[in-house]
Structure formats: C-alpha cells, structure tokens
C-alpha positions in Angstrom: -3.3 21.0 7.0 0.4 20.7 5.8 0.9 18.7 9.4 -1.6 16.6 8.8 0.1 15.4 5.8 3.2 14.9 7.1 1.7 13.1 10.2 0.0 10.7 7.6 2.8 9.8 5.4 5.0 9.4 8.9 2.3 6.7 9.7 2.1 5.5 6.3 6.4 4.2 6.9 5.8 3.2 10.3 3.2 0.5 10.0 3.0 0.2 13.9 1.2 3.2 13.7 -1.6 2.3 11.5 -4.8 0.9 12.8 -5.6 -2.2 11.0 -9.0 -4.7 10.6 -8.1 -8.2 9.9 -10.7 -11.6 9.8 -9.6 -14.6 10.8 -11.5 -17.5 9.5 -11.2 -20.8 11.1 -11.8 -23.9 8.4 -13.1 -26.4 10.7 -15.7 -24.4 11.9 -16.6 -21.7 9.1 -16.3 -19.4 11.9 -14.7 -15.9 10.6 -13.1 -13.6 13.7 -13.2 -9.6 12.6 -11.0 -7.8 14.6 -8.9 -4.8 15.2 -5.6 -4.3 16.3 -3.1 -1.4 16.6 0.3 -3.4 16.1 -1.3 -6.2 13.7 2.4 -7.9 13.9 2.6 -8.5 17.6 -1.1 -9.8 17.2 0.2 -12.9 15.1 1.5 -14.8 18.0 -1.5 -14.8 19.8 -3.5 -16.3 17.2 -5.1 -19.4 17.5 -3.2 -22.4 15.1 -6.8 -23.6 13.8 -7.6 -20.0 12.4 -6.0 -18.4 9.5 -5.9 -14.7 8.7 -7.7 -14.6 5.4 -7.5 -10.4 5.5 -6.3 -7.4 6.3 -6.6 -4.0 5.8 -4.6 -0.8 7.5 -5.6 2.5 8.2 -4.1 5.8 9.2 -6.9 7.0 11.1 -8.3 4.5 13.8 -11.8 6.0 13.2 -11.5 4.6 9.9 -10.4 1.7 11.0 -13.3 1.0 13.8 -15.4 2.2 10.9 -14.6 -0.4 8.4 -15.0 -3.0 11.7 -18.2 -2.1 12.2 -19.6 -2.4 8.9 -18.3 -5.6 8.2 -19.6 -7.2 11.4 -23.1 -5.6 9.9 -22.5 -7.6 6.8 -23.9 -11.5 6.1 -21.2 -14.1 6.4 -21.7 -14.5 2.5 -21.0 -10.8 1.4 -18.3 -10.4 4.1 -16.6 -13.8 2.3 -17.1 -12.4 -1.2 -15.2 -9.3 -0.2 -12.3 -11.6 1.0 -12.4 -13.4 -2.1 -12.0 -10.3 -4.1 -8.5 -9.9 -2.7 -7.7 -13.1 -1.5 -9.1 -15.6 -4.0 -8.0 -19.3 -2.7 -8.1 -17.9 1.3 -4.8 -18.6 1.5 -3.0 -17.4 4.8 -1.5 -13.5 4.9 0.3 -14.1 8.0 3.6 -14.5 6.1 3.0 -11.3 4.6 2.6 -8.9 7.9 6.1 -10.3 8.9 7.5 -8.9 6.0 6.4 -5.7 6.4 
C-alpha cells in the first residue's frame, strides 16, 4: 500500500506520467475530438490549427483515464459541452496552460 502511495504522488510531480483525456472542439464545424494521450504536451504540436483544446483532465491510473474516455464519448454532444462549460466557461483555449506545466 505504502508503494502505492509513493508511486502516485511520484506521478502526481512528473506530469508525463499521468494519463490524460482532453476534447478538442473545432468552431467551424461544432465538431468536438475526445481523446487520450499519455504525454498530453508533446500531443499539442500535432494538433490541428482549426481545433482548440477546450479540456483536459489527468489521471494517475490510465484505467481511470480510458474510463472517463469512454463515458464521455457515451454522452450527448450537449451534456458533454455542459461539462466543459463548468470548468471552462467562454471555451477559451487551455493549450497555453499544458506548456506551463
């Protein structure tokens, strides 16, 4: 137990070890992207210009990560967007705020 606990709180000041869900959401299109990526950071140069990432959420445990995927791709656009609005009200772009991590 007491490793598991240190191997958490190792991952939890190495963000490159964390599994993380993020949506991109592209404002031309409505179209939202929900993905998952192990080094969320290295991901932001291969995203596409038109798409915006509108949210993001880390994980020590990539269970909990693929979890969290899956249920919001089993979610309705609408309740999937309210979510986002909860912690990103005007849908502004995060992207600024992975490179400072």
């Amino acid at each position: 137990m007491e490793n598991q606990i240190v191997s958490q709180t190792k991952n939890l000041e190495n963000p490159a070890a964390l599994s993380w869900v993020y949506i991109l959401f592209n404002f031309k299109t409505r179209e939202m992207n929900i993905a998952l990526s192990f080094n969320l950071s290295k991901q932001l140069s291969n995203f596409d210009t038109a798409q915006k990432l509108v949210y993001y959420r880390n994980f020590s445990s990539p269970f909990d990560a693929l979890a969290h995927k899956f249920l919001l791709e089993n979610l309705s656009f609408e309740s999937v967007m309210h979510n986002i609005k909860q912690e990103n009200p005007t849908l502004s772009n995060l992207t600024p705020e992975i490179n400072n991590k």
